[in-house]
Each structure stands twice: as C-alpha cells, then as structure tokens.
N, CA, C and O atoms as a Tripos MOL2 file, in Angstrom:
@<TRIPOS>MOLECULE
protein
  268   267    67     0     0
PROTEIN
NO_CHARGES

@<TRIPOS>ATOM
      1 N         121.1080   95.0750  110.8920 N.3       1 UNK1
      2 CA        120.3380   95.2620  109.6750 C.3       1 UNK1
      3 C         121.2210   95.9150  108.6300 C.2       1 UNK1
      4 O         122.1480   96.6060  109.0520 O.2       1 UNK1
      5 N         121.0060   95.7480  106.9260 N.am      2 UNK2
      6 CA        121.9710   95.8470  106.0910 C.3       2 UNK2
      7 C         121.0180   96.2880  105.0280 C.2       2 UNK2
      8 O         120.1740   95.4630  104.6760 O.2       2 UNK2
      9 N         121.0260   97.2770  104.5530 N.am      3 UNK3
     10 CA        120.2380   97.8720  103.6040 C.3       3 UNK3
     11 C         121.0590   97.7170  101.9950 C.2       3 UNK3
     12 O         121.9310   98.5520  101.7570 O.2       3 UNK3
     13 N         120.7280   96.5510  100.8360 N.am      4 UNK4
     14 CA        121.6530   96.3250   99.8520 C.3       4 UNK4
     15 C         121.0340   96.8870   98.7940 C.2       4 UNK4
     16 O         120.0090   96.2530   98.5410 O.2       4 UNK4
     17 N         121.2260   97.9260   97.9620 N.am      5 UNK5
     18 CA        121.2330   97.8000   95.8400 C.3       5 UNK5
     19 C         121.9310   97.3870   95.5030 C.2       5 UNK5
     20 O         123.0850   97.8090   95.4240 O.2       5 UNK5
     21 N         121.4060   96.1580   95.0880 N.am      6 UNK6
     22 CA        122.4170   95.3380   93.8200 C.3       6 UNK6
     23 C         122.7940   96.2440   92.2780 C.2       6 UNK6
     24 O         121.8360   96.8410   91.7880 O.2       6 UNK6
     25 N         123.5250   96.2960   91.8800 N.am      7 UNK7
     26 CA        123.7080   96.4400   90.6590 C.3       7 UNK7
     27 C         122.6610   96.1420   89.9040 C.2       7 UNK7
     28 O         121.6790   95.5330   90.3270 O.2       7 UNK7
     29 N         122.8590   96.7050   88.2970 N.am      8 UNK8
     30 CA        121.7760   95.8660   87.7930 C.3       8 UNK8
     31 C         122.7210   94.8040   86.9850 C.2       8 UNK8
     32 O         123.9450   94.8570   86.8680 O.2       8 UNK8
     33 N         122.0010   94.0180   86.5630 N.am      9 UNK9
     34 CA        122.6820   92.4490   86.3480 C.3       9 UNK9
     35 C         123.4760   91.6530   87.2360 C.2       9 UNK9
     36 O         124.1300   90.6700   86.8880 O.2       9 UNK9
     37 N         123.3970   92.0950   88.3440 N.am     10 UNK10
     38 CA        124.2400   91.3360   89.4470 C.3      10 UNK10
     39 C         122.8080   90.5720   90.4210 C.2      10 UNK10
     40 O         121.6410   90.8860   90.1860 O.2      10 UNK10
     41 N         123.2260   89.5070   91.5540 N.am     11 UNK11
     42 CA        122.8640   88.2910   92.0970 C.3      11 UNK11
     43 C         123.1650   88.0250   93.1120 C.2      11 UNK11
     44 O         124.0580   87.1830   93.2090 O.2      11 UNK11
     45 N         122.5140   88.6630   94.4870 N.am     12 UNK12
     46 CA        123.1760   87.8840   95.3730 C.3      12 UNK12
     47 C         121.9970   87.4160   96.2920 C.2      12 UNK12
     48 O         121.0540   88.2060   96.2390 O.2      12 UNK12
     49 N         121.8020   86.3870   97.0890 N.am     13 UNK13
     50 CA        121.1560   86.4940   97.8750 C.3      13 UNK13
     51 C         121.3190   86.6730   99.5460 C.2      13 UNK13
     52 O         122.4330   86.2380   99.8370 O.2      13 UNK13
     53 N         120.7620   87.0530  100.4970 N.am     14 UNK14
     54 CA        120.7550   87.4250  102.0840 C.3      14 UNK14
     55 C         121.7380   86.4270  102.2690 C.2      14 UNK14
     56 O         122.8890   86.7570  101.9850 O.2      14 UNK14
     57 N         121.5360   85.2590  102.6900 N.am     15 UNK15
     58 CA        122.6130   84.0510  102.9630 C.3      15 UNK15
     59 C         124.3040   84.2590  102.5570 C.2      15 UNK15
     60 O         125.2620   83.8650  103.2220 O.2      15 UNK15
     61 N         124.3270   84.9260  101.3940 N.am     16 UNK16
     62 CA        125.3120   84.9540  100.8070 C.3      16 UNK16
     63 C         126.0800   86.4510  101.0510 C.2      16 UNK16
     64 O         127.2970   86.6390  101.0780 O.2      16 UNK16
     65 N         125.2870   87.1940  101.1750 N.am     17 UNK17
     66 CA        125.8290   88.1950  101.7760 C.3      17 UNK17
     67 C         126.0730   88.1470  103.2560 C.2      17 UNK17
     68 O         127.0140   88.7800  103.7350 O.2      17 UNK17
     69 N         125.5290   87.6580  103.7640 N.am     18 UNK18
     70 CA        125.1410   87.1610  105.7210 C.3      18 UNK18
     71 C         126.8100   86.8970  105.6380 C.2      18 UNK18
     72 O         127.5820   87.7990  105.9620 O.2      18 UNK18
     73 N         127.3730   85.3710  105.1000 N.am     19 UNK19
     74 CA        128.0210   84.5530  104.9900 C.3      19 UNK19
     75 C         129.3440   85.1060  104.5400 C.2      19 UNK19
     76 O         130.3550   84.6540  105.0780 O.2      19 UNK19
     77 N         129.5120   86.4990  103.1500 N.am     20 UNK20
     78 CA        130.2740   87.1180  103.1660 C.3      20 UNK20
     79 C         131.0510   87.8820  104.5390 C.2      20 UNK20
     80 O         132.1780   87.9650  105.0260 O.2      20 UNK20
     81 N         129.8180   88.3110  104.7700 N.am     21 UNK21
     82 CA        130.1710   89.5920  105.7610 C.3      21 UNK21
     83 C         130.8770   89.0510  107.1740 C.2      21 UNK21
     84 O         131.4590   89.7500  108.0050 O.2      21 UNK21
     85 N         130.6120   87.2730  107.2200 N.am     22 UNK22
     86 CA        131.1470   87.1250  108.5830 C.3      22 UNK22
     87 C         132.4550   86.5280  108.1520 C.2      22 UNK22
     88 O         133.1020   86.5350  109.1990 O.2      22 UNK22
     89 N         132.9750   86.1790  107.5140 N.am     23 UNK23
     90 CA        133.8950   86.0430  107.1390 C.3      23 UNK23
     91 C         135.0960   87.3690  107.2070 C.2      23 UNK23
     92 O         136.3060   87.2640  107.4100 O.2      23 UNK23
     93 N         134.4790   88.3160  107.0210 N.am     24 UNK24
     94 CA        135.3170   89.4730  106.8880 C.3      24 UNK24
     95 C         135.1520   90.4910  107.8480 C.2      24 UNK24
     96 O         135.8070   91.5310  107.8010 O.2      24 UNK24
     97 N         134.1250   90.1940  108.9110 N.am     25 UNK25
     98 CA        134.1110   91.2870  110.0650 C.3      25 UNK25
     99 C         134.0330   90.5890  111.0070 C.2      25 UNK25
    100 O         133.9230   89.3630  111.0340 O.2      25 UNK25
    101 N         134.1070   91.6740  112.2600 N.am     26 UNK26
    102 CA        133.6700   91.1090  113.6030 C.3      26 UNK26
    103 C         132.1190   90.3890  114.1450 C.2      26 UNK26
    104 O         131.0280   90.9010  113.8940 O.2      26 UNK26
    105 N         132.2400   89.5760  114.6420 N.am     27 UNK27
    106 CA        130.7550   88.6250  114.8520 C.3      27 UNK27
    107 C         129.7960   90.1010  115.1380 C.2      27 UNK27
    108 O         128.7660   90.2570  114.4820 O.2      27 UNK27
    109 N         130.2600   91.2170  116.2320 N.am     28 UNK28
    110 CA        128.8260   92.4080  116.2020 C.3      28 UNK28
    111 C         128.8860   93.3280  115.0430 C.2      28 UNK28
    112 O         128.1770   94.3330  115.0990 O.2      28 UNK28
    113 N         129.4660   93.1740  114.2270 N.am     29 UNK29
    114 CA        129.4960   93.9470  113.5500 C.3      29 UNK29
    115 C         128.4790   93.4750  112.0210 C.2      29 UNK29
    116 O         128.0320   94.1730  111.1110 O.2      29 UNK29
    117 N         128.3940   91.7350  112.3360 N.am     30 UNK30
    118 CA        127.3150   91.1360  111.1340 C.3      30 UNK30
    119 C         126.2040   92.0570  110.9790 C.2      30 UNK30
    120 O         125.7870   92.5470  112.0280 O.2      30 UNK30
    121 N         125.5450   92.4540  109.7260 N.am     31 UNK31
    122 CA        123.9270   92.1660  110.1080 C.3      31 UNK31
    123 C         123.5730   90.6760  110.0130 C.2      31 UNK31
    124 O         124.0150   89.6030  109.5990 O.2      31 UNK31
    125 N         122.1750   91.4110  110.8370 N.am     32 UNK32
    126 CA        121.7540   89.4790  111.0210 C.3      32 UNK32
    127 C         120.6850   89.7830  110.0710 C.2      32 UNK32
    128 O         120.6890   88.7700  109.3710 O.2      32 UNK32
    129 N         119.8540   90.4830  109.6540 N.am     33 UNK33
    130 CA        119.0940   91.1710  108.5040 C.3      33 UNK33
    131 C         119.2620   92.0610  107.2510 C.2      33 UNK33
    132 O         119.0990   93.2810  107.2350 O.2      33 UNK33
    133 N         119.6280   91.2460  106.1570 N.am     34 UNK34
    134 CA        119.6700   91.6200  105.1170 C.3      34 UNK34
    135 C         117.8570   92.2630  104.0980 C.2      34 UNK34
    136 O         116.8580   91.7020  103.6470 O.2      34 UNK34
    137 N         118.5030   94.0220  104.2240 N.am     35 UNK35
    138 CA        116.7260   94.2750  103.2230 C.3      35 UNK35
    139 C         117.4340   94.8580  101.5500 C.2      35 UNK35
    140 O         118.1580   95.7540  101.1140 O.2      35 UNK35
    141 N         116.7450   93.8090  101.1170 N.am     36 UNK36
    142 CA        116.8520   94.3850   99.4100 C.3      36 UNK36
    143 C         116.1600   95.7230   99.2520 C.2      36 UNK36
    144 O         115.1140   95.7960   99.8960 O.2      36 UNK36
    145 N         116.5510   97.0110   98.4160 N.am     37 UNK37
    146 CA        116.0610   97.9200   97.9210 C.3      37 UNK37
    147 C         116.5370   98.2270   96.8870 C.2      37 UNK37
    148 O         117.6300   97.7790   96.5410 O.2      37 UNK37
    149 N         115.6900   99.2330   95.9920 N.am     38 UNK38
    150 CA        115.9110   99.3800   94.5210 C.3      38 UNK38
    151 C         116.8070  100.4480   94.6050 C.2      38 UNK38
    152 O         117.7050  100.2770   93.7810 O.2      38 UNK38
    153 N         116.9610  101.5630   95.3020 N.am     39 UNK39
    154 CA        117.8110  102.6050   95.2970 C.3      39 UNK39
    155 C         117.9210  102.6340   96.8540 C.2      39 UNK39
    156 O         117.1150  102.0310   97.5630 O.2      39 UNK39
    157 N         119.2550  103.5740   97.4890 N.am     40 UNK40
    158 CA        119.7620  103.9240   98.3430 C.3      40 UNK40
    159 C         118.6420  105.7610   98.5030 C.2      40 UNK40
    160 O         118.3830  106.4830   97.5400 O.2      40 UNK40
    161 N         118.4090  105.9120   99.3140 N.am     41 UNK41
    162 CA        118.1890  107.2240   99.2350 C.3      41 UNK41
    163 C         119.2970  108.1070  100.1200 C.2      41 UNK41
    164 O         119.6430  108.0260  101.2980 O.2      41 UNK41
    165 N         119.7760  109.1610   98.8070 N.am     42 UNK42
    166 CA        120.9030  109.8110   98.8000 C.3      42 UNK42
    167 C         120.6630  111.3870   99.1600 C.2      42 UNK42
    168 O         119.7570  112.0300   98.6310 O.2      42 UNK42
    169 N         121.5120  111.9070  100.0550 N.am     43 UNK43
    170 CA        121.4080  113.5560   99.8560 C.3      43 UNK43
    171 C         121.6990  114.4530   98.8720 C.2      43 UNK43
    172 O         122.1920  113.9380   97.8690 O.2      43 UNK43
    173 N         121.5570  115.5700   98.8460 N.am     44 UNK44
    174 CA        122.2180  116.1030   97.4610 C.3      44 UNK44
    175 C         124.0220  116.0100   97.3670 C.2      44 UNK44
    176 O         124.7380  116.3130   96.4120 O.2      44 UNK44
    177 N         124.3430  115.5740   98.4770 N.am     45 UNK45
    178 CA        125.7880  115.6410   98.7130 C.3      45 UNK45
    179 C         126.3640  114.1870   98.2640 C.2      45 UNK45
    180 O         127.4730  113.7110   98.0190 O.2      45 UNK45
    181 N         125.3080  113.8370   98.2810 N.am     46 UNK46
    182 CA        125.7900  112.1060   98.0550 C.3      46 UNK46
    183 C         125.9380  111.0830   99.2830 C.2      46 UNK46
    184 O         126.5490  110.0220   99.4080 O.2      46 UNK46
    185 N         125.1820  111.7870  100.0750 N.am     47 UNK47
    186 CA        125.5890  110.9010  101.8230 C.3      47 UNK47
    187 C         124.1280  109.9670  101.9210 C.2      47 UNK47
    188 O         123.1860  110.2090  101.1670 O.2      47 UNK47
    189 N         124.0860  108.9990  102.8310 N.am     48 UNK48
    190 CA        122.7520  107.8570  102.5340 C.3      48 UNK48
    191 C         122.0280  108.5090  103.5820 C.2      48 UNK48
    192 O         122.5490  108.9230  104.6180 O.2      48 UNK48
    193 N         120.5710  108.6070  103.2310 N.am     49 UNK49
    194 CA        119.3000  108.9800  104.2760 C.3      49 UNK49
    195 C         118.9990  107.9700  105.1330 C.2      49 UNK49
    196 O         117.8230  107.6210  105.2330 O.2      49 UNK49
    197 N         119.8410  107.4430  105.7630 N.am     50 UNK50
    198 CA        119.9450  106.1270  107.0090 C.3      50 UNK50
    199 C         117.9210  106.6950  108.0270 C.2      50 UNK50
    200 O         117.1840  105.8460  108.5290 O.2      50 UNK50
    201 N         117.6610  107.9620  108.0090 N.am     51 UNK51
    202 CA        116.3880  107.7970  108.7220 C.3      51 UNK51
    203 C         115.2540  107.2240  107.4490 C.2      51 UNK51
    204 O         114.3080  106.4620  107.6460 O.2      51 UNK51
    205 N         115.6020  107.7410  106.3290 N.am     52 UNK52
    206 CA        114.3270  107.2960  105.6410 C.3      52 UNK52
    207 C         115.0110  105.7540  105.0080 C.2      52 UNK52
    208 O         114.0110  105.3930  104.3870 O.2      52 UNK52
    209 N         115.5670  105.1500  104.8770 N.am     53 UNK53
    210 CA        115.6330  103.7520  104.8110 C.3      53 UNK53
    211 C         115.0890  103.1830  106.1000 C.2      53 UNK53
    212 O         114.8690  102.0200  105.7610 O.2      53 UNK53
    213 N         114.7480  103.2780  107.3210 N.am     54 UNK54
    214 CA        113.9550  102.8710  108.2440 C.3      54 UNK54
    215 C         112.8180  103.0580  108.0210 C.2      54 UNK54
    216 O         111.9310  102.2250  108.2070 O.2      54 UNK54
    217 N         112.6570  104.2670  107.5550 N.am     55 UNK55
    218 CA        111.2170  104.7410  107.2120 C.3      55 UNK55
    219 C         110.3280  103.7510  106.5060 C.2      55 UNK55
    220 O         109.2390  103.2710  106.8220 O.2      55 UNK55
    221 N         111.0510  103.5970  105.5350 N.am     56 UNK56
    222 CA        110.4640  103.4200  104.4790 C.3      56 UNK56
    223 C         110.3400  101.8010  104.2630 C.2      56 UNK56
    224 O         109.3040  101.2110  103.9570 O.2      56 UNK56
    225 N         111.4990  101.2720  104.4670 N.am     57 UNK57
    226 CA        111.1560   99.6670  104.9810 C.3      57 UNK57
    227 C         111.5860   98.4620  103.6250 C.2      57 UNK57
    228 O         112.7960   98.5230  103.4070 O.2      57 UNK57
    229 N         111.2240   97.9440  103.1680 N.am     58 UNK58
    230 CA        111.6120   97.0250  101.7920 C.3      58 UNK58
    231 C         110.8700   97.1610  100.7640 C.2      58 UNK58
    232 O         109.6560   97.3580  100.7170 O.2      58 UNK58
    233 N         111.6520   97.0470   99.8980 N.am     59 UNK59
    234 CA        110.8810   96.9330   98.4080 C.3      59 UNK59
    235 C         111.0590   94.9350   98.1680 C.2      59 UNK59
    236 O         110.3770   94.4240   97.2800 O.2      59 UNK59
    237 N         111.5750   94.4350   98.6460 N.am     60 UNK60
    238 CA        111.5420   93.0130   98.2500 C.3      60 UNK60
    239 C         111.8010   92.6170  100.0430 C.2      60 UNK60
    240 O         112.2320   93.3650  100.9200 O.2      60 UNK60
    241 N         111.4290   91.4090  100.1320 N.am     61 UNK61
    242 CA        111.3390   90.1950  100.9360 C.3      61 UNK61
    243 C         112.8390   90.6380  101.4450 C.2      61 UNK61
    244 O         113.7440   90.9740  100.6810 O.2      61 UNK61
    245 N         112.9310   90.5780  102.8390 N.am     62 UNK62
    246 CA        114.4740   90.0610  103.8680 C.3      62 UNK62
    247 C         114.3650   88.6940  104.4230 C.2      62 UNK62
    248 O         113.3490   88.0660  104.7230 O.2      62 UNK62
    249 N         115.6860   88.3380  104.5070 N.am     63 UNK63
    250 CA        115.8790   87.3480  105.0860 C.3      63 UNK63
    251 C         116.8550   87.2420  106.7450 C.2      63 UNK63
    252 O         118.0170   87.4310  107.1050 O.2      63 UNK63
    253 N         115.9600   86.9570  107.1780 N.am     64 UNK64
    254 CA        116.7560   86.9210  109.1010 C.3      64 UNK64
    255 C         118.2240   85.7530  108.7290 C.2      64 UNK64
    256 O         118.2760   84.7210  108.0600 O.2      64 UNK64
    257 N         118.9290   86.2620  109.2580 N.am     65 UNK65
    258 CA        120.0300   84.9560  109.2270 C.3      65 UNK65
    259 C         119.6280   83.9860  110.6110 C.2      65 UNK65
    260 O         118.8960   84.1780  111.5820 O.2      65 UNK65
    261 N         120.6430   82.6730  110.0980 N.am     66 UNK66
    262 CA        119.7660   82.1110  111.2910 C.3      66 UNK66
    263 C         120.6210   81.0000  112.1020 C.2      66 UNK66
    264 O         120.8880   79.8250  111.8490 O.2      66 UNK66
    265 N         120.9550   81.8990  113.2330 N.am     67 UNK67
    266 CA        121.8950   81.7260  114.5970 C.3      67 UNK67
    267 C         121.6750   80.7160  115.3010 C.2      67 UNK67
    268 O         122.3300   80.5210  116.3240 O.2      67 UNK67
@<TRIPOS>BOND
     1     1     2 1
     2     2     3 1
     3     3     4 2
     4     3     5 am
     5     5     6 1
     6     6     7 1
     7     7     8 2
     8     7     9 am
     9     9    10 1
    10    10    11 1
    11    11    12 2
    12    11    13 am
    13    13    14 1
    14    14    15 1
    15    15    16 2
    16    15    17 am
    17    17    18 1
    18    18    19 1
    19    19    20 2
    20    19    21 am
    21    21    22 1
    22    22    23 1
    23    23    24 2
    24    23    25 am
    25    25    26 1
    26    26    27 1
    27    27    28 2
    28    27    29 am
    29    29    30 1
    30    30    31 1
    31    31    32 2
    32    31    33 am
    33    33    34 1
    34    34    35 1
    35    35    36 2
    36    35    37 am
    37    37    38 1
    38    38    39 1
    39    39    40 2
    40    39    41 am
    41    41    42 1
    42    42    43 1
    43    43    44 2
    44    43    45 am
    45    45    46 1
    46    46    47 1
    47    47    48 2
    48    47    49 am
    49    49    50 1
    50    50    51 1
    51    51    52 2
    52    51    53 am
    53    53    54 1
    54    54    55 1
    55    55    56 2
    56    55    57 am
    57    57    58 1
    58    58    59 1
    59    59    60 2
    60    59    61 am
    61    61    62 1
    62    62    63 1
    63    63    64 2
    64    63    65 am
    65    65    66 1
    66    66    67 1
    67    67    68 2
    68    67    69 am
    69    69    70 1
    70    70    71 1
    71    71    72 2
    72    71    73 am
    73    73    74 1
    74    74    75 1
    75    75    76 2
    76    75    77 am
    77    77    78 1
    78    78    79 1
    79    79    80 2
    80    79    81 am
    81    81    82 1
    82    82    83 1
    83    83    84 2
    84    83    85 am
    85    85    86 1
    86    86    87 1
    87    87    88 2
    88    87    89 am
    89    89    90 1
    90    90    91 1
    91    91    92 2
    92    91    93 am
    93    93    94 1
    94    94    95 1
    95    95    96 2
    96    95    97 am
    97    97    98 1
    98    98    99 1
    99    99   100 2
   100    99   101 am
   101   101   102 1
   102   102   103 1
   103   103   104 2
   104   103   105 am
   105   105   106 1
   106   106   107 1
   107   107   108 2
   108   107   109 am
   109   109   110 1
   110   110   111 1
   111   111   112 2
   112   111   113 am
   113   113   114 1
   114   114   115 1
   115   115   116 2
   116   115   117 am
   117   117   118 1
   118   118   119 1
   119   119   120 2
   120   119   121 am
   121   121   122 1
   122   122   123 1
   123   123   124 2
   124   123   125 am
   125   125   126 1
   126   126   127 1
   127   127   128 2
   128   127   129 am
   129   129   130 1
   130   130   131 1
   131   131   132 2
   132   131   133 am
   133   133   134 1
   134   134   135 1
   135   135   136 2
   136   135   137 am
   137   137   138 1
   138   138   139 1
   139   139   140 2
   140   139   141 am
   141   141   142 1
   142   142   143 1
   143   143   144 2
   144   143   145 am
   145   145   146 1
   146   146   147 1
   147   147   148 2
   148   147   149 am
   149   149   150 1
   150   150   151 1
   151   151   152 2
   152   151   153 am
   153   153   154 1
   154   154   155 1
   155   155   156 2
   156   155   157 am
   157   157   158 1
   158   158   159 1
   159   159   160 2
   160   159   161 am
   161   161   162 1
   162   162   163 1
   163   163   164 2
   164   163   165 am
   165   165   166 1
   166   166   167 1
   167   167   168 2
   168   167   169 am
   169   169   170 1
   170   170   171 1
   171   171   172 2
   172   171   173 am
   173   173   174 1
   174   174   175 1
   175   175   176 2
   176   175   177 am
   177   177   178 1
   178   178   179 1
   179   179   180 2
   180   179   181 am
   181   181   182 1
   182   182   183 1
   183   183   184 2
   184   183   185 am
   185   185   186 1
   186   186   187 1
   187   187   188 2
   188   187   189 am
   189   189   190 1
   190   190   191 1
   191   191   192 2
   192   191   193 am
   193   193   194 1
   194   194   195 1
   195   195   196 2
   196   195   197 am
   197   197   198 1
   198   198   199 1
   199   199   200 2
   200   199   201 am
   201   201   202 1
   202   202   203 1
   203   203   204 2
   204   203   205 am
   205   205   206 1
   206   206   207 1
   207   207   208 2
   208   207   209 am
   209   209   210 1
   210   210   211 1
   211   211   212 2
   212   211   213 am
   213   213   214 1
   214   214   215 1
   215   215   216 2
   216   215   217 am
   217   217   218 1
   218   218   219 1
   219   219   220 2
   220   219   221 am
   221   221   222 1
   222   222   223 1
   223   223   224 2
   224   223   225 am
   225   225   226 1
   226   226   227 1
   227   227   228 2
   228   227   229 am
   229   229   230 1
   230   230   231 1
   231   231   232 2
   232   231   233 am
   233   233   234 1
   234   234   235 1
   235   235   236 2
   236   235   237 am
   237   237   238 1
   238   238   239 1
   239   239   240 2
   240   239   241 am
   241   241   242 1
   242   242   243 1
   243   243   244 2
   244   243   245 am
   245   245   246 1
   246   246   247 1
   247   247   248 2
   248   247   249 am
   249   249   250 1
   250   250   251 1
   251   251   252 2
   252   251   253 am
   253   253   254 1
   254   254   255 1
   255   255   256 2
   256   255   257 am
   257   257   258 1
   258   258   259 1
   259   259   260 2
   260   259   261 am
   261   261   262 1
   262   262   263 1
   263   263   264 2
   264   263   265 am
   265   265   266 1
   266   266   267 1
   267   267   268 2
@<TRIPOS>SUBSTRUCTURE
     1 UNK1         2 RESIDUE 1 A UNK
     2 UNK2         6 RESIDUE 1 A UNK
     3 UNK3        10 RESIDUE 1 A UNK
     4 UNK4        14 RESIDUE 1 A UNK
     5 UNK5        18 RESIDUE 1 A UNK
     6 UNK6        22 RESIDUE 1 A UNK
     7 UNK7        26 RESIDUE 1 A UNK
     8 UNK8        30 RESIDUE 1 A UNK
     9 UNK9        34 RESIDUE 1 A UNK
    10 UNK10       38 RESIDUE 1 A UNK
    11 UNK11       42 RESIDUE 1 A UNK
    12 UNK12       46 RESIDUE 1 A UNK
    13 UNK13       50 RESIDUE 1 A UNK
    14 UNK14       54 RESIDUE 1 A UNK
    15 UNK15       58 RESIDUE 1 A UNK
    16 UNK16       62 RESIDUE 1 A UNK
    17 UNK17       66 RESIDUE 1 A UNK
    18 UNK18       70 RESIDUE 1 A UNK
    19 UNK19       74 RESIDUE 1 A UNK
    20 UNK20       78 RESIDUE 1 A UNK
    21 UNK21       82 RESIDUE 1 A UNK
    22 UNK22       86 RESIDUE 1 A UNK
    23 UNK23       90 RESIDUE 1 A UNK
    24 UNK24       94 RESIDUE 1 A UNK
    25 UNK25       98 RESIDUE 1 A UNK
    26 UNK26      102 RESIDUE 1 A UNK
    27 UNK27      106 RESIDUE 1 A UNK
    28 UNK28      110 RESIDUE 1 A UNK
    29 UNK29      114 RESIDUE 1 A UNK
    30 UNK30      118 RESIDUE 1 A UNK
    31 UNK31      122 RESIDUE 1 A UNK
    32 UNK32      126 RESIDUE 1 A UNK
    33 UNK33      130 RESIDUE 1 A UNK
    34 UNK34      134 RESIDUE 1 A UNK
    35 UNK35      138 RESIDUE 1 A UNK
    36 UNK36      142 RESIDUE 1 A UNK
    37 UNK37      146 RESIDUE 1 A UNK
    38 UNK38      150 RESIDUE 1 A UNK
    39 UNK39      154 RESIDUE 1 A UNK
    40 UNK40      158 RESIDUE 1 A UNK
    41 UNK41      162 RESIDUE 1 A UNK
    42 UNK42      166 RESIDUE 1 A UNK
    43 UNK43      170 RESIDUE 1 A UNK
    44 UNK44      174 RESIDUE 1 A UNK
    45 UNK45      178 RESIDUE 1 A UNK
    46 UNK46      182 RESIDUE 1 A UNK
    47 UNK47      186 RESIDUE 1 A UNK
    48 UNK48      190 RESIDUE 1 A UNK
    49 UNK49      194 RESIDUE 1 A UNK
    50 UNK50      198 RESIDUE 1 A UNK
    51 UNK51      202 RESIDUE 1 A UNK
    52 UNK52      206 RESIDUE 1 A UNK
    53 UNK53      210 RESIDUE 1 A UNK
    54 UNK54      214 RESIDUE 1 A UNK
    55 UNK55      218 RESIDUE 1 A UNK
    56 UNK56      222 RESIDUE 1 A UNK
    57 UNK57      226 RESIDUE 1 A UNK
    58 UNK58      230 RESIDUE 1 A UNK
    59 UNK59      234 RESIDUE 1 A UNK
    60 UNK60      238 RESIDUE 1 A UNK
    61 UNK61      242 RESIDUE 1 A UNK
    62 UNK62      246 RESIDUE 1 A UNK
    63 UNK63      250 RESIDUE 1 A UNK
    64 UNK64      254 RESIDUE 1 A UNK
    65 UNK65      258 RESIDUE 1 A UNK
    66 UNK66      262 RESIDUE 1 A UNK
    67 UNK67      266 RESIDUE 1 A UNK
C-alpha cells in the first residue's frame, strides 16, 4: 500500500504510479495499492503519521493493481 499527495497542478494516476514504481524497485517492494490523499499527516518534526494514514483511510477512490 502507497499513500500519494499529488502536487497541486500535477496528474497521475494508480496505474501509472503502480507501473513507475516497478520499473524502479524490487517486485516486494511494489505497492500493489495506490490511496490518493489530500495531505500527508505530518509531526511537528516533519516525520509522516504512518498510524493515522491507516486510520483514517482515503479521501479519493484506490486502485488495486492487477497481477
């Protein structure tokens, strides 16, 4: 699973990121689930809240890649 904020004015979709990522990593290292969100939730330090992005779940539609 791959938790993405796009930029604003930027475009990508799951497929295309899926498709990036295997190209450039190891096959376990893909996600096979790409989730769009509007912000990362950050600490005051600047480090990512990896429990509350589970928590909290999608703000837009994921797409399963498909093996």
């Amino acid at each position: 699973v791959a938790y993405v904020s796009l930029k604003s004015g930027r475009h990508a979709t799951a497929e295309e990121l899926i498709a990036f990522s295997r190209d450039r990593l190891a096959a376990y290292k893909c996600p096979r689930t790409i989730h769009f969100v509007a912000d990362l939730p950050k600490t005051q330090s600047g480090k990512i809240r990896r429990a509350e992005l589970r928590r909290t779940g999608t703000t837009e539609p994921s797409a399963p890649s498909k093996d």
